[in-house]
C-alpha positions in Angstrom: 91.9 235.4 110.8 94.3 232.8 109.9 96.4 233.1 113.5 93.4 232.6 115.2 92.6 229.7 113.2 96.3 228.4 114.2 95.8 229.6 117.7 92.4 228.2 118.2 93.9 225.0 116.6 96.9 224.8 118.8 95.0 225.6 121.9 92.5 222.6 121.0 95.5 220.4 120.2 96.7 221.1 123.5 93.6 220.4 125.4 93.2 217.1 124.1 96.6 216.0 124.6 96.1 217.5 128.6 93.1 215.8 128.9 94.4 212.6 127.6 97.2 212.8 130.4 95.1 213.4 132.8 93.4 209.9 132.0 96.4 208.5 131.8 97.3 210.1 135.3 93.9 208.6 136.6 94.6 205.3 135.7 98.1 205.1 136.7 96.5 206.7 140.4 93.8 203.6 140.7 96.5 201.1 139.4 98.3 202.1 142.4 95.7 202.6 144.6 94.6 198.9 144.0 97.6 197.4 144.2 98.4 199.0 147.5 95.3 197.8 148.7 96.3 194.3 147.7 99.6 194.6 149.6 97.5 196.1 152.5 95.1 192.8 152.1 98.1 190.3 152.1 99.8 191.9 155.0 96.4 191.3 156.7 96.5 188.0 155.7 100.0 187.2 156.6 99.4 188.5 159.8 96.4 186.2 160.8 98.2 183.2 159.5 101.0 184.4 161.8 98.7 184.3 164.7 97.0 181.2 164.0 100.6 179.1 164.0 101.4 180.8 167.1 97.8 179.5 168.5 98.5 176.3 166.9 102.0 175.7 168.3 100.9 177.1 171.7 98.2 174.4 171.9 100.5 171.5 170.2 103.1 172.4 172.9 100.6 172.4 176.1 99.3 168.7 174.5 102.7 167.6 174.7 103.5 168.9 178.3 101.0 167.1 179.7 102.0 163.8 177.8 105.8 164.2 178.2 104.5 164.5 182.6 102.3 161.6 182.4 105.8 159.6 180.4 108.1 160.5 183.2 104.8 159.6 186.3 104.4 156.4 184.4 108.3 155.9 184.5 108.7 156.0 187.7 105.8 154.0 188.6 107.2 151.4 186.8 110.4 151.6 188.1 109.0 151.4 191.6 107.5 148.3 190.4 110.3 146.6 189.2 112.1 147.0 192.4 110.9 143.8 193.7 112.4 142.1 190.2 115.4 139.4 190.6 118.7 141.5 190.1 119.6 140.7 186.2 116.0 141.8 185.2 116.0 144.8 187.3 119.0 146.1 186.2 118.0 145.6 182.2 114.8 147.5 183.2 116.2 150.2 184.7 118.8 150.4 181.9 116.0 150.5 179.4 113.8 152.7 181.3 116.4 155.0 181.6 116.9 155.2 177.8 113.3 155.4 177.5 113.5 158.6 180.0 116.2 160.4 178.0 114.0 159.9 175.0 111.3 162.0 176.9 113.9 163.9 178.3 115.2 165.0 174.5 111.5 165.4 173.2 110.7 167.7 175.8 114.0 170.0 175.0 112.9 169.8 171.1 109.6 170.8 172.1 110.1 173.8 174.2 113.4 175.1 171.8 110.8 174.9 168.7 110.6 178.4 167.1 107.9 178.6 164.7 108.7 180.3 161.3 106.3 178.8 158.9 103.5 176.4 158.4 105.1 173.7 156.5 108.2 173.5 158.8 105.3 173.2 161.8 103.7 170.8 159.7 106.9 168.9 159.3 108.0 169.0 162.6 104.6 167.8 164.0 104.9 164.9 161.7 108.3 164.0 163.0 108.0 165.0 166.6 103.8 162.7 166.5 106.4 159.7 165.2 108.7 160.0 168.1 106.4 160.1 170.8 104.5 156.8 169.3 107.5 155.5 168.8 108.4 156.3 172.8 104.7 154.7 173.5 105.3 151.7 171.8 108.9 151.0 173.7 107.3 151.7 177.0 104.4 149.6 175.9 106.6 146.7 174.9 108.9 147.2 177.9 106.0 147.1 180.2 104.4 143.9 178.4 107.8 142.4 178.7 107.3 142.9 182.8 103.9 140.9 182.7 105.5 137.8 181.3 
């Protein structure tokens, strides 16, 4: 009677302790269950900020285009204009219209070699790419008010 005390005893002790490691088992299994399905969530995310830069740059770079071809058409209108200028002033026109069309020239190359790797270097290189094509505007803008005088 006694062993089967002891053996009923040990086999109880032995069932509690299984059953608490199957708990623990459990809860390790969701842990990682859930934090695979955050992983799964952030690739998910990282993937659809991915796309939107690529939208985002794709649109930023057609925008450009189109005002990097309306720099070089107005360029060249006004250098057809100041054709009919006395020699000294033509000659400083053309020398500043030509920087002003290397300008364009270099924006355009910055532009089109721009590999997008993350937001905030977009971000920064919008900022300072936005500066330089005002910055062209306003030289064209002076050059050409310049002309009228």
């Amino acid at each position: 009677m006694k062993n089967t005390i002891a053996l009923f005893a040990a086999v109880t002790a032995l069932s509690f302790t299984a059953a608490a490691q199957d708990r623990n088992v459990n809860k390790s299994e969701k842990k990682v269950a859930k934090e695979q399905n955050n992983v799964d969530q952030s690739n998910k995310d990282l993937e659809a900020a991915k796309k939107d830069l690529a939208k985002d740059v794709a649109n930023y770079k057609k925008q450009n285009a189109e005002k990097l071809a309306s720099n070089d058409k107005n360029f060249a209108e006004f250098k057809a204009r100041v054709e009919s200028e006395k020699k000294d002033a033509k000659e400083d026109y053309k020398k500043r219209i030509a920087e002003l069309e290397e300008k364009n020239s270099d924006l355009k190359m910055r532009m089109e070699g721009y590999k997008e790797d993350n937001k905030e270097n977009w971000n920064n290189f919008k900022t300072k790419y936005d500066q330089d094509m005002a910055e062209l505007a306003k030289k064209f803008n002076d050059l050409k008010s310049d002309n009228e005088k």
